[in-house]
C-alpha positions in Angstrom: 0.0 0.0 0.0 2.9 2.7 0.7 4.4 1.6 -2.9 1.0 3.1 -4.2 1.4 6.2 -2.0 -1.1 5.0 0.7 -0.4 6.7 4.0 -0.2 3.1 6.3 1.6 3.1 10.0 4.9 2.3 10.4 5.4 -1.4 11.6 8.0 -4.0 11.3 7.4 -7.5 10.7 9.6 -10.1 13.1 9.7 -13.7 12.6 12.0 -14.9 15.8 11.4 -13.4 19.3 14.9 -12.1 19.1 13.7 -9.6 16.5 11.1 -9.0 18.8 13.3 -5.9 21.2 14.4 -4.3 18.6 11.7 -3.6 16.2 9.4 -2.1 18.9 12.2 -0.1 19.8 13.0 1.6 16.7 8.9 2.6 16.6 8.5 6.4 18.0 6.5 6.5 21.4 6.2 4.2 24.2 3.9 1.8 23.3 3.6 -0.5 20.4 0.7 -3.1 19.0 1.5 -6.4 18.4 -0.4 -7.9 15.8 -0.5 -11.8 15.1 -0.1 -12.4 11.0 -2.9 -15.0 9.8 -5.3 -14.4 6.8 -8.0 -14.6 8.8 -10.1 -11.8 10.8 -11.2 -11.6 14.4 -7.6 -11.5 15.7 -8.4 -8.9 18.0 -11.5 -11.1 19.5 -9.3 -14.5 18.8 -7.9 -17.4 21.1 -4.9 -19.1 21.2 -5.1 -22.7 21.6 -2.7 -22.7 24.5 -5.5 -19.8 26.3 -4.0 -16.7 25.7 -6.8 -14.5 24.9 -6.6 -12.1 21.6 -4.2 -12.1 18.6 -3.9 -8.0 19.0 -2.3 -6.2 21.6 -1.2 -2.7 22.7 1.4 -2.8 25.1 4.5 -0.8 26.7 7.2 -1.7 24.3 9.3 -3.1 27.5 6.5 -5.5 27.7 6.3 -6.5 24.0 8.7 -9.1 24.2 6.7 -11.2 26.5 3.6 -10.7 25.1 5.0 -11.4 22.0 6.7 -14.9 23.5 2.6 -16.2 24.2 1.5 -15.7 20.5 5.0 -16.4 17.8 4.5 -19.6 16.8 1.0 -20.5 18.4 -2.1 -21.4 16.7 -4.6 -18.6 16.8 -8.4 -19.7 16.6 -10.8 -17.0 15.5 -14.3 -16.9 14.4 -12.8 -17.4 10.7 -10.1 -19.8 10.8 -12.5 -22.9 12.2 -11.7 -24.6 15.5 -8.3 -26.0 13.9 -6.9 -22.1 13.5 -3.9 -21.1 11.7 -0.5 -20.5 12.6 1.1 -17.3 13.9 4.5 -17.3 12.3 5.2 -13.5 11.5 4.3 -10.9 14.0 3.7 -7.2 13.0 5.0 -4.5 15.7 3.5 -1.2 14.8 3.4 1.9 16.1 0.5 3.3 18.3 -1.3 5.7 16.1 -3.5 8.6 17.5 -6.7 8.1 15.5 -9.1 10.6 15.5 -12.1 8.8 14.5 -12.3 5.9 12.8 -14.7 4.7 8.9 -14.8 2.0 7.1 -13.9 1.7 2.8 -13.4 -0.8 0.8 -13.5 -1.7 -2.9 -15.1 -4.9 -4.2 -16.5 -6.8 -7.5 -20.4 -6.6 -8.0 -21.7 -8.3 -10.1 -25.1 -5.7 -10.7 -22.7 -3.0 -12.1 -20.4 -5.6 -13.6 -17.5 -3.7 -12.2 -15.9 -2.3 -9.1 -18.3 -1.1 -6.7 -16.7 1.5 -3.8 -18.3 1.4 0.1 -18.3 3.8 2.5 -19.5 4.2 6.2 -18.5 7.3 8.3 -18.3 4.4 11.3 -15.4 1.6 11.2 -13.6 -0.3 13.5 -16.1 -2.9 13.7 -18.2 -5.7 11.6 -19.7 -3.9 8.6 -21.9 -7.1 8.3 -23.3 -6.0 11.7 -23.8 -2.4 10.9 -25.0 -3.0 7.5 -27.8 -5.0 8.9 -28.7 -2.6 11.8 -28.6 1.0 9.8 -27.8 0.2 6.2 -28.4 4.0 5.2 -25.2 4.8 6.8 -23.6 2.9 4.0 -22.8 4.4 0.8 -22.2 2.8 -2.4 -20.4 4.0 -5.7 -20.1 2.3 -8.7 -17.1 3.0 -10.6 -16.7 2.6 -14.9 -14.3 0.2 -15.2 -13.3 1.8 -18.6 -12.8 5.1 -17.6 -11.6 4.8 -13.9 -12.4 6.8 -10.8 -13.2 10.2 -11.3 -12.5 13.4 -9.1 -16.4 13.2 -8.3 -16.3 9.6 -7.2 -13.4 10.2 -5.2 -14.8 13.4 -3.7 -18.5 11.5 -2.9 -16.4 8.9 -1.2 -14.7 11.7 0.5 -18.7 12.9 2.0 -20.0 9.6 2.9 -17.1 9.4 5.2 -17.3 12.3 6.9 -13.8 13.5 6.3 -13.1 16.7 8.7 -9.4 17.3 7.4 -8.4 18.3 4.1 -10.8 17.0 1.7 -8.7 17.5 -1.6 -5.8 15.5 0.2 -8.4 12.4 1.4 -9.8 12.0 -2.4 -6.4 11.9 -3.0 -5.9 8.7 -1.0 -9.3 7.5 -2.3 -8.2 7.6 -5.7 -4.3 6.1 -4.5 -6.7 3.0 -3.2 -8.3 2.6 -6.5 -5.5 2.6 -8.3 -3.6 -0.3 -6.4 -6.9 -2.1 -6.4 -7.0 -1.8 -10.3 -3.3 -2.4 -11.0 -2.8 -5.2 -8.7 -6.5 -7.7 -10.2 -7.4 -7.4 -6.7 -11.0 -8.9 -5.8 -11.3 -7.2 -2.8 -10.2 -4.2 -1.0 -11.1 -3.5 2.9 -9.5 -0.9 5.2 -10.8 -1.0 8.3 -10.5 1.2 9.9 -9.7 4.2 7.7 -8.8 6.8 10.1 -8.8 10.0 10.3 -5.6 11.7 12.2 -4.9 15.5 12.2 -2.2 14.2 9.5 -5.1 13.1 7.4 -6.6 9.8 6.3 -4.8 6.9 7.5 -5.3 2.7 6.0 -5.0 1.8 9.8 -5.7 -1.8 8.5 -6.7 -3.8 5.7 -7.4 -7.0 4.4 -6.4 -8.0 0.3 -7.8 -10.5 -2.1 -6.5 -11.0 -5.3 -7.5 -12.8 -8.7 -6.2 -16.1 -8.8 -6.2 -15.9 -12.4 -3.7 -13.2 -13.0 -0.8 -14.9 -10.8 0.8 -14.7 -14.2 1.0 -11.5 -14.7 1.1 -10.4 -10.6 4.3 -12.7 -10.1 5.6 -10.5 -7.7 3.1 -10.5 -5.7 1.3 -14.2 -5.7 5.4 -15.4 -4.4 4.6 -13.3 -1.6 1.8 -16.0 -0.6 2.5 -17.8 2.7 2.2 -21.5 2.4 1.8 -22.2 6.4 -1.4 -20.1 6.4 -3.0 -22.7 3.5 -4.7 -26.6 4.2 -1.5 -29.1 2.7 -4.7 -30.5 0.6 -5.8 -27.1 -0.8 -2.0 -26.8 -1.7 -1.7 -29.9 -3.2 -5.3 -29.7 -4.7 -3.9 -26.3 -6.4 -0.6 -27.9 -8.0 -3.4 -30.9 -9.9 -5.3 -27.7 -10.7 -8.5 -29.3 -8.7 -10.8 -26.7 -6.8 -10.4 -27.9 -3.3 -11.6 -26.5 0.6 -11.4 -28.9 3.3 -14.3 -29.3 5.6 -14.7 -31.4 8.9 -17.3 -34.0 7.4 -16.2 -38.0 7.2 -17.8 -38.6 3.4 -15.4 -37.4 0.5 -16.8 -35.8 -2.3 -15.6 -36.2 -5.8 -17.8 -33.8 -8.4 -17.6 -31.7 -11.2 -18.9 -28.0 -11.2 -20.1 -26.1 -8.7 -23.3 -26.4 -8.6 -23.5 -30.5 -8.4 -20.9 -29.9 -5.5 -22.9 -27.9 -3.6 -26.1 -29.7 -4.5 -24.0 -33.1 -3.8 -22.8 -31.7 0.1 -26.7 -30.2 0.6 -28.1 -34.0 0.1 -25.3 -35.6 2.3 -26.7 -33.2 5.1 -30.2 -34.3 4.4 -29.0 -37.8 4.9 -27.6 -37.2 8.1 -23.9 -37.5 7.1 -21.4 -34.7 6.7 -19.3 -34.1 3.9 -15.4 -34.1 4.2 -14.6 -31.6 1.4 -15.9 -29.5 -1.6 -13.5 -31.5 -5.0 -14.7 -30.0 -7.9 -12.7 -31.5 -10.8 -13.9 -29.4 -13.4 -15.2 -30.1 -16.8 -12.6 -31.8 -18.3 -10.0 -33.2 -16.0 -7.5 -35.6 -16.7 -7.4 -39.3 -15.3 -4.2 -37.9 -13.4 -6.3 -35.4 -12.1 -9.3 -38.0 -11.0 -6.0 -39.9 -9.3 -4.8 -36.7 -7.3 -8.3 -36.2 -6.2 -7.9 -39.3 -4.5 -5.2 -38.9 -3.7 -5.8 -36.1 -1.4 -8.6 -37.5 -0.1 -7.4 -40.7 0.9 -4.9 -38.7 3.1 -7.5 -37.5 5.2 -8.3 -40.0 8.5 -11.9 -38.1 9.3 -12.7 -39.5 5.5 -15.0 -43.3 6.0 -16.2 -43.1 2.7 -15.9 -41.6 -0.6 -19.1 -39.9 -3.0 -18.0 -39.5 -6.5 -20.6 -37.8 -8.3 -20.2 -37.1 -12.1 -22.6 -35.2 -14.5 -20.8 -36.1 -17.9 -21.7 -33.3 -19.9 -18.4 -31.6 -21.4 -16.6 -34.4 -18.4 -16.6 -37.6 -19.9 -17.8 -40.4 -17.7 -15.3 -42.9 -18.9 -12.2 -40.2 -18.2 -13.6 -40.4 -14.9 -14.1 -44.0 -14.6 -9.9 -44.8 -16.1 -9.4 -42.2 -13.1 -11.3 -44.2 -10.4 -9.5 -47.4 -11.4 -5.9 -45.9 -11.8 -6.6 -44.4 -8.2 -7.5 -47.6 -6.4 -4.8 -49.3 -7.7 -1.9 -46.5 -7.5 -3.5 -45.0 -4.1 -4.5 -48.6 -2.4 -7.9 -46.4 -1.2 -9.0 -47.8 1.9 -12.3 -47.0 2.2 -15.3 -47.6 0.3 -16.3 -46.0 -3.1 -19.8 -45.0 -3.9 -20.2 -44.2 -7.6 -22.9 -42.0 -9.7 -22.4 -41.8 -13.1 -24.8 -40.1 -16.2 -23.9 -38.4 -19.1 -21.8 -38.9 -21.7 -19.7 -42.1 -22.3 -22.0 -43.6 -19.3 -22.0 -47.0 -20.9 -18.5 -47.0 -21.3 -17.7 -45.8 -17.8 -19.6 -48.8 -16.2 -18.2 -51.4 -18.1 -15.2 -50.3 -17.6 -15.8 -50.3 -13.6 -17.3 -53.8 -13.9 -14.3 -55.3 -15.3 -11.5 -53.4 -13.7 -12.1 -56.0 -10.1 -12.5 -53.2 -7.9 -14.9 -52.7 -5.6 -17.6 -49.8 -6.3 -21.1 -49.4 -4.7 -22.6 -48.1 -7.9 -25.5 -45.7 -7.4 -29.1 -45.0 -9.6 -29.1 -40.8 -9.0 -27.9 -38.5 -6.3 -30.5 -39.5 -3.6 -29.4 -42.9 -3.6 -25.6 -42.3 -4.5 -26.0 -39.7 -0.7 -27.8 -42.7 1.0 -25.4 -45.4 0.0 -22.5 -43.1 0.8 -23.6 -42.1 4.2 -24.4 -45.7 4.9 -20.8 -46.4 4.0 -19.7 -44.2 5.9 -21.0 -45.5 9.5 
């Protein structure tokens, strides 16, 4: 953000406690805040697994060090990380800033304008969700053409909905910086919060980044900033066999592709009284090696009991998939049983292949009975 001109605090990020002394003390004042690293939010309201309450803290800087000792390396748990958490292996020691008041801004994709779509609430600090829901006419909205960029007007009506009481000319200045790092980098999403307001003028106090997958190639600077420790091993590994992967705490493993059937496909495990393990969406035209590192990954997991592979063969071909079932019990000895729900195109093909390959499928008629079988497996 302070490569695009965006007035940010100073901080220093440490990775060993020995780095700990130092950095706070080269921060002006006499306290500093020590913020844990995770790409999750909720620090501030988080819990470490060994009990130390809050991934945030303000504290004397001779006391940083210690506090900093209870949260490097720990697992913080927040309201967005699930009960397993994520690791804390970078801390950030910044300096106490003197905030004014505090807003919330943010830039994100909307699909009703087909372009970015600015927000901004003269209140921050807290869950927009919350206040968005309480008093959503505090909240002000503003498209912007993605052709032609933001203008001085759109800068200056974010400017208003905030509330800015310092220099206006210099705040849709820093609008209009946000913008442009939000364009230039393919970001997603854009949230500072807060944006404050000092008697220095607006301030990115703190923000969270998302960025389009789909231009790693051209944002290789930025993507080999990614930190590995904060992913799932089996999103990782999901991401190299080019599978669309998120791990989930169920025991049945599902094995789909699009979207949609995945979703449709975890709804109808619920309503069977099972849970399912993962979303696995292979896409519409994976490979057998790709059916095999599905497997793969989900073999590896010990909450799986059973596995739910659900294939629409529409642009997918059903006997693709059925090579890729057989390859994988062979090559990844899978331990647990296979329930199997084929239609589409190359159907035929698919289950004669699976009847004369040796290995053991339940084959299922349609979805209900493909969820049934597989949450009966799963007992």
């Amino acid at each position: 953000m302070a490569s695009f001109g965006i007035n940010v605090p100073r901080g220093i990020p440490v990775t060993s406690l020995d780095q700990v002394a130092a950095a706070a003390d080269s921060l002006a004042g006499d306290e500093v805040v020590v913020k844990s690293q995770i790409l999750a939010g909720g620090r501030g309201l988080g819990t470490f697994t060994s009990g130390f309450q809050g991934g945030v803290h303000l504290v004397q800087k001779d006391k940083a060090l210690d506090v900093a000792s209870k949260m490097l390396g720990g697992t913080l748990v927040t309201k967005q990380t699930g009960p397993g958490g994520r690791p804390v292996n970078t801390l950030l020691i910044a300096e106490k800033m003197n905030l004014l008041r505090e807003m919330y801004f943010s830039i994100v994709l909307d699909r009703k304008t087909a372009g970015p779509v600015m927000i901004a609430c003269a209140e921050g600090g807290t869950s927009i969700e919350d206040l968005a829901a309480k008093s959503p006419e505090k909240i002000i909205r503003i498209p912007i053409d993605i052709r032609a960029g933001i203008s001085d007007a759109d800068a200056m009506k974010a400017v208003e909905g905030l509330g800015v009481t310092t220099d206006k000319e210099a705040a849709a200045e820093q609008i209009k910086r946000l913008y442009n790092l939000f364009a230039s980098t393919d970001s997603t999403m854009l949230e500072v919060n807060p944006l404050a307001e000092t008697s220095e003028g607006l301030l990115a106090a703190d923000a969270k980044l998302g960025f389009d997958d789909s231009a790693s190639y051209r944002q290789k600077e930025l993507f080999a900033m990614a930190d590995e420790s904060q992913q799932d091993p089996r999103e990782r590994e999901a991401a190299k066999a080019d599978l669309n992967f998120i791990a989930l705490d169920g025991s049945i493993g599902c094995l789909v592709n699009g979207a949609g059937l995945a979703m449709a496909t975890m709804d109808i495990i619920q309503a069977k009284g099972a849970s399912p393990a993962n979303f696995c969406d292979v896409g519409g035209n994976a490979s057998e090696e790709q059916i095999v590192a599905a497997f793969s990954i989900l073999e590896k997991d010990p909450k799986v009991k059973a596995i739910l592979v659900n294939i629409f063969g529409g642009i997918m071909r059903c006997d693709v998939v059925a090579s890729g079932i057989i390859a994988a019990a062979k090559r990844v000895n899978v331990k647990v049983p296979i329930v199997v729900r084929l239609e589409g195109t190359k159907v035929n093909e698919a289950k004669k292949l699976l009847a004369e390959s040796g290995i053991d499928v339940i084959n299922a008629s349609d979805l209900d009975d493909a969820a049934e079988k597989a949450a009966q497996a799963a007992l």
